[in-house]
C-alpha positions as semicolon CSV with decimal commas, in nm:
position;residue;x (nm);y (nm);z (nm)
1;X;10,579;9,696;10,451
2;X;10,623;10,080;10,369
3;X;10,360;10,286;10,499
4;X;10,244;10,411;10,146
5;X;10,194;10,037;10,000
6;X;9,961;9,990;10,333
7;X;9,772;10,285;10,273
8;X;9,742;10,182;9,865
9;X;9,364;10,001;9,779
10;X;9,566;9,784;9,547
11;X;9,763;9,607;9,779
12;X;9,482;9,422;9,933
13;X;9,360;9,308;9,603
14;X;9,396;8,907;9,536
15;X;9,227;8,679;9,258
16;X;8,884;8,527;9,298
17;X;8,729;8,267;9,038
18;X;8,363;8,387;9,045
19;X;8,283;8,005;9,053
20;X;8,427;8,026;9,452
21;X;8,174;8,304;9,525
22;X;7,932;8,059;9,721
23;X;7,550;8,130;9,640
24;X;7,375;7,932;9,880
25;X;7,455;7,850;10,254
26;X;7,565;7,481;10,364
27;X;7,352;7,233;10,555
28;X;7,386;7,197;10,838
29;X;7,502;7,530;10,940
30;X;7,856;7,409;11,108
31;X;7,967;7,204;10,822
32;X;8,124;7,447;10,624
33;X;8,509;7,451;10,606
34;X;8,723;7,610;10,859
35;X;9,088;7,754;10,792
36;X;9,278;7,773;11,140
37;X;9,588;8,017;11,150
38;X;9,821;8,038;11,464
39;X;10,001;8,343;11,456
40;X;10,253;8,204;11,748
41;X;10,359;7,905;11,539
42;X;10,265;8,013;11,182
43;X;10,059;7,704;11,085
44;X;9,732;7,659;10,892
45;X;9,516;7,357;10,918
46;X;9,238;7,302;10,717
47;X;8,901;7,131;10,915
48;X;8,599;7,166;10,949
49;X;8,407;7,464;11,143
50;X;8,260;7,213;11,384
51;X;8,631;7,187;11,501
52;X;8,649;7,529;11,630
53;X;8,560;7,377;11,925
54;X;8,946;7,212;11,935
55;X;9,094;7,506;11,904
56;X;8,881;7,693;12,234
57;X;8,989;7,655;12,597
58;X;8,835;7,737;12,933
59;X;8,800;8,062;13,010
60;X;8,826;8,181;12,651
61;X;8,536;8,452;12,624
62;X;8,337;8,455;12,241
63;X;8,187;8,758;12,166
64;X;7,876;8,739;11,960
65;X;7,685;9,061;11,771
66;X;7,305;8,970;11,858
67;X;7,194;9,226;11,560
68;X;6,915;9,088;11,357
69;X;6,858;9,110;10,979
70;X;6,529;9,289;10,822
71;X;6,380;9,159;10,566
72;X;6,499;9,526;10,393
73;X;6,421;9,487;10,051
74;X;6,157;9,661;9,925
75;X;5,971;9,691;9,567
76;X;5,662;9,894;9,527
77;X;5,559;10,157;9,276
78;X;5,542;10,540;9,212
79;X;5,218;10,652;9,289
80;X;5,204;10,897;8,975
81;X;5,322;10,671;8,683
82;X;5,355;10,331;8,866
83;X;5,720;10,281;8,784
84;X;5,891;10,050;8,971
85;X;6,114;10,119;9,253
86;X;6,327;9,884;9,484
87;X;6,433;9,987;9,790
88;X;6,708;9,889;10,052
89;X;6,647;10,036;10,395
90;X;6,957;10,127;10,548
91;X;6,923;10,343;10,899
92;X;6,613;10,415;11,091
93;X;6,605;10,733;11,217
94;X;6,286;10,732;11,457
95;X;5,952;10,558;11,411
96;X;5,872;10,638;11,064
97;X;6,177;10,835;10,931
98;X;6,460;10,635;10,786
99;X;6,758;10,673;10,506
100;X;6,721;10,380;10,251
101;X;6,911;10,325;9,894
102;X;6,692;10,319;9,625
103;X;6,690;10,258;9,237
104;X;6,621;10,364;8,983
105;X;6,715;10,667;9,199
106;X;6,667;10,890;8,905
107;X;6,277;10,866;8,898
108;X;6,244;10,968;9,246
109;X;6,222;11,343;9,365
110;X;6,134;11,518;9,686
111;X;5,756;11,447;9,747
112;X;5,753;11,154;9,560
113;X;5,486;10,892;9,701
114;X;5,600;10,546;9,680
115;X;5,271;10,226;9,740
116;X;5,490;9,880;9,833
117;X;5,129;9,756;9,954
118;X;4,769;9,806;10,104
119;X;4,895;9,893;10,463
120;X;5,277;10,035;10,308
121;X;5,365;10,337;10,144
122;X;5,642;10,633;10,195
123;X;5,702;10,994;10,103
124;X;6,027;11,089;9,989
125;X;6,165;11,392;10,222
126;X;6,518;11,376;10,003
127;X;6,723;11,252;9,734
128;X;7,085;11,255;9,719
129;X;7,361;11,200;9,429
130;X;7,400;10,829;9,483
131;X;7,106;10,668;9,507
132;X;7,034;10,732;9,899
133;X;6,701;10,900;10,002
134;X;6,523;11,000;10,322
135;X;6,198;10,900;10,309
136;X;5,881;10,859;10,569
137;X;5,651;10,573;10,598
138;X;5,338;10,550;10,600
139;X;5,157;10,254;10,748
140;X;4,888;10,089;10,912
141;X;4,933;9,874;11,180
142;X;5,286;9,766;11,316
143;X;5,602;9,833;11,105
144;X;5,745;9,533;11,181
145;X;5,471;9,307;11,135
146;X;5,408;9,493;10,824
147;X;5,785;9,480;10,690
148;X;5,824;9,090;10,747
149;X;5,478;9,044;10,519
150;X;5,625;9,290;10,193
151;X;6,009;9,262;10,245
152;X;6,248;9,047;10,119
153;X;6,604;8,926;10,270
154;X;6,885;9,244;10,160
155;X;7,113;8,967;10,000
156;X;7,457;9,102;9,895
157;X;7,493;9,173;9,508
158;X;7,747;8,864;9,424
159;X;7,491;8,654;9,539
160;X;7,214;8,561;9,252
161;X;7,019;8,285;9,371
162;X;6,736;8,349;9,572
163;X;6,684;8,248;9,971
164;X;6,447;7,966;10,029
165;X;6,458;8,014;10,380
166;X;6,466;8,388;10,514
167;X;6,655;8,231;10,813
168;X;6,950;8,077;10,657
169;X;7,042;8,475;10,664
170;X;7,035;8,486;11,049
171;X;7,247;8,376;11,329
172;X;7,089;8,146;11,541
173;X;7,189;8,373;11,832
174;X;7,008;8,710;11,613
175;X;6,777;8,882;11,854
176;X;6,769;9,257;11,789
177;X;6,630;9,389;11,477
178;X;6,776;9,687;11,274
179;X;7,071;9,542;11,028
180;X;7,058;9,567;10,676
181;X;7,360;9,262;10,631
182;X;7,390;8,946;10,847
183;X;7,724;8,958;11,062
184;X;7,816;8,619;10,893
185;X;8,079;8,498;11,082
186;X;7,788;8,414;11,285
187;X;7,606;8,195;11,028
188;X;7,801;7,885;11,095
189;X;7,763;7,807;11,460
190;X;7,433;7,580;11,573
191;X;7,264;7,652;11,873
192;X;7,422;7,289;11,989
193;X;7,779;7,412;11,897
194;X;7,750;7,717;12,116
195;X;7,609;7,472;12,375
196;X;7,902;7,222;12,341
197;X;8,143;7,570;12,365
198;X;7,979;7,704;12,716
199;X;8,021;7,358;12,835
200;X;8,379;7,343;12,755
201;X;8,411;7,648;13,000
202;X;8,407;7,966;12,735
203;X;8,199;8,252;12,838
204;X;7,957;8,359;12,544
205;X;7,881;8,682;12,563
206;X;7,640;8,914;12,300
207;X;7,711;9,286;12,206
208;X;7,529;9,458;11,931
209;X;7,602;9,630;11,627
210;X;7,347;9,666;11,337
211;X;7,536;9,625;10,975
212;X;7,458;9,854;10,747
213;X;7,472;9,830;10,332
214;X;7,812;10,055;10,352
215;X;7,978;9,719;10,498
216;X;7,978;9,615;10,092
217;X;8,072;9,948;9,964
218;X;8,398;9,866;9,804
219;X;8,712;10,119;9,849
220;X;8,754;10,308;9,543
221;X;8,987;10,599;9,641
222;X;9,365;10,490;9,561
223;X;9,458;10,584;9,847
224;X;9,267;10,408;10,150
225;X;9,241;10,718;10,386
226;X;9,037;10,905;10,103
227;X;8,760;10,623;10,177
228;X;8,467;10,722;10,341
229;X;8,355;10,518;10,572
230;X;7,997;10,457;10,680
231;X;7,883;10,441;11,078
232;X;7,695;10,169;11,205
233;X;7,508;10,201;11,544
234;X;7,665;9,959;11,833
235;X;7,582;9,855;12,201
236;X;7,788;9,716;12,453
237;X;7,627;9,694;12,820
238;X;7,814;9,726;13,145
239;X;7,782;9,377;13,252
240;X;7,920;9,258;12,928
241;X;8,239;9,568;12,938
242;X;8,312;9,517;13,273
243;X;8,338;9,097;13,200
244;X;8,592;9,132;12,966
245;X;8,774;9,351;13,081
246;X;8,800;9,157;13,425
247;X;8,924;8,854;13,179
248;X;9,157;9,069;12,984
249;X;9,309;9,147;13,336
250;X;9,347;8,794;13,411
251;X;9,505;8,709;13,090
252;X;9,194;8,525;12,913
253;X;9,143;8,517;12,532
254;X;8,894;8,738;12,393
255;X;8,762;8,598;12,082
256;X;8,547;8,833;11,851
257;X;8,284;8,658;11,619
258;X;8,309;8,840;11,278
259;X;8,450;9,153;11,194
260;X;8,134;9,356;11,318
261;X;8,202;9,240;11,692
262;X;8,551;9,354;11,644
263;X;8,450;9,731;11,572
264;X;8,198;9,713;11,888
265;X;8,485;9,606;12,088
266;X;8,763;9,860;11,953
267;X;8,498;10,115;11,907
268;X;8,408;10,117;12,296
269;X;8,754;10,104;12,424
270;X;8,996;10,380;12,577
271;X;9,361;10,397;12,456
272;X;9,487;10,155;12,700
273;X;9,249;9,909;12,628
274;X;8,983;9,926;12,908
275;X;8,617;9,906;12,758
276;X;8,313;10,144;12,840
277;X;7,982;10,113;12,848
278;X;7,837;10,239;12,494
279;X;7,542;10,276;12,275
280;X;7,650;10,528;11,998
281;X;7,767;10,560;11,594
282;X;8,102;10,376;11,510
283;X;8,267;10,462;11,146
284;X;8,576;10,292;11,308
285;X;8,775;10,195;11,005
286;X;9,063;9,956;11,103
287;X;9,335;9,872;10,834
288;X;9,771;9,776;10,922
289;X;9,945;9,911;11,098
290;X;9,662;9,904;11,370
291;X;9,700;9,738;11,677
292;X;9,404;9,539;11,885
293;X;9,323;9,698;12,179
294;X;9,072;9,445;12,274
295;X;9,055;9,118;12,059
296;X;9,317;8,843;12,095
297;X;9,142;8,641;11,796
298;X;8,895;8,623;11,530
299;X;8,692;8,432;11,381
300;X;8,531;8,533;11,032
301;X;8,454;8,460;10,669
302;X;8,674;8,531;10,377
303;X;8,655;8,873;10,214
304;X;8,640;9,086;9,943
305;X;8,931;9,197;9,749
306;X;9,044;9,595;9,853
307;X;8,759;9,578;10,099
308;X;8,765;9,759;10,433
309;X;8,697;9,396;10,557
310;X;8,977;9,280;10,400
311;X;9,179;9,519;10,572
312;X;9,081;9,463;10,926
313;X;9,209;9,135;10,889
314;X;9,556;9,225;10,779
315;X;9,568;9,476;11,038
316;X;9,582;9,135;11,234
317;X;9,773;8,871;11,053
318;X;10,001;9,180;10,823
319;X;9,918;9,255;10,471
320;X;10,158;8,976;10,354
321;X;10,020;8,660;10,556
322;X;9,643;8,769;10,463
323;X;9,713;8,759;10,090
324;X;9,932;8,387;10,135
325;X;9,614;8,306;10,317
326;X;9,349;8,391;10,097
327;X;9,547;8,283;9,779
328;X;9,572;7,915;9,968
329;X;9,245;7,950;10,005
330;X;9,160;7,971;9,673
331;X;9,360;7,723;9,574
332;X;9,205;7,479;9,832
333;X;8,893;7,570;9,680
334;X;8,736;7,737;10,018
335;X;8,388;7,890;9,947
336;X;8,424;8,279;9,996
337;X;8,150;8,599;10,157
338;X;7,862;8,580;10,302
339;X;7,775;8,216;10,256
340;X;8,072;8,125;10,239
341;X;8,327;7,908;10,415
342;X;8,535;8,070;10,797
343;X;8,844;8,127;10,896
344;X;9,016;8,115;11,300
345;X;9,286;8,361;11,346
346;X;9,437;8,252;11,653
């Protein structure tokens, strides 16, 4: 494909019924559908994501992002006229200091005092022109503890029926709080699967990168290199850098869980492929004709149309295949985003 139709937003559009959008996540976890695509032989199968244990060998290595979700949405009211405000935190800057989203944005202005509860409330140090503020809490107690009581789960936007369980919006593996989006890939593997997995012989390892709200900002600048995209803080320890790159050298799979594991591995790698020991920003923003430094497969959820998530896939599978793909898997009726149903690009 021409260089200018890969760098066009348009051309990683594809049609979506709205009734595919899936609202709530399946029981049990590892029963939602799978779509399996070897690059080598150009097949798809169609199974279940329980199967994904067919398709992994000995000595494969999984790579899993550990980051857990906070429960980051927050409604409370302006101290002077008690309008309401909802906010989404999005980065935390130190121990009270932190940039969230916030709406309606318009109401709020620099010294602003926001109440969400007895032992919550923030100042607002800053507004900017769309919608993002820095503001400092102000608490008693411990933040954390605090949060989990007044917060609810950051749910994306498509998604309009409420959680009934806060951890149907968590890996099973989630251990490190500070993400404002689950890495969803993750949602459909059981603590049992992952079990089965290391017994076949695959190496499970955990990096960590916390998702911020930019990962649903969609592209809206025609051409894709216009986009701005946002950073996201990642860690990847020795041990775990100097594993895979051991079973790179021996010729092993490496196997990233979800798109966010992906830019933690090509985020923390030198041109020739070798990994480092990190804990740093990314904005890493991966779209054709890039080539994987790192990652020899992926496995992740469907995507939406003239995303940047979108286009880290076809920077794997070409521009062409992804949208074949995707349009079979609407017409197979998959379930698509964050709840939705996975996909193994072998």
């Amino acid at each position: 494909m021409e260089m200018n139709k890969l760098l066009d937003r348009k051309t990683y559009s594809y049609y979506l019924p709205e009734s595919q959008i899936a609202q709530t996540p399946v029981e049990p976890r590892d029963i939602s559908r799978l779509l399996v695509y070897d690059r080598k032989t150009d097949k798809i199968e169609h199974r279940i994501f329980r199967d994904i244990i067919d398709y992994l060998k000995p000595g494969d290595v999984l790579v899993l992002n550990n980051s857990r979700v906070l429960p980051a949405r927050i409604i409370g009211t302006k101290q002077e006229t008690n309008a309401k405000i909802e906010m989404l935190l999005q980065k935390r800057k130190d121990l009270t200091h932190w940039s969230v989203v916030a709406k309606p944005c318009k109401r709020l202005k620099q010294g602003t005092i926001v109440k969400f509860s007895d032992k919550l409330s923030c100042k607002v140090l800053r507004v900017g022109e769309y919608g993002e503020c820095d503001i400092e809490f102000i608490f008693d107690g411990v933040f954390e503890e605090i949060l989990d009581e007044v917060g609810s789960m950051p749910l994306p936007h498509y998604i309009k029926t409420s959680l009934k369980d806060k951890e149907r919006y968590q890996t099973v593996y989630s251990k490190e709080k500070g993400s404002s989006a689950a890495p969803t890939a993750g949602l459909h593997w059981t603590k049992e699967l992952l079990e089965k997995v290391k017994q076949k012989g695959v190496t499970v390892l955990e990096v960590m990168l916390h998702v911020g709200l930019g990962t649903f900002r969609p592209v809206k600048e025609d051409n894709i290199l216009n986009h701005k995209m946002h950073s996201e803080y990642y860690v990847i320890t020795k041990e775990v850098a100097d594993y895979i790159n051991k079973a790179k050298n021996e010729g092993r799979r490496i196997i990233a869980v979800g798109t966010t594991s992906v830019r933690v591995l090509e985020s923390a790698c030198d041109e020739n492929g070798v990994l480092q020991p990190k804990s740093e920003e990314t904005s890493i923003f991966i779209y054709p004709p890039y080539k994987m430094k790192v990652v020899d497969a992926l496995i992740t959820n469907f995507h939406l149309p003239e995303s940047t998530l979108i286009m880290l896939v076809a920077s794997m599978m070409g521009v062409e295949k992804t949208l074949e793909i995707y349009n079979i898997a609407v017409k197979e009726n998959y379930r698509f985003f964050s709840f939705g149903d996975a996909m193994f690009i072998m």
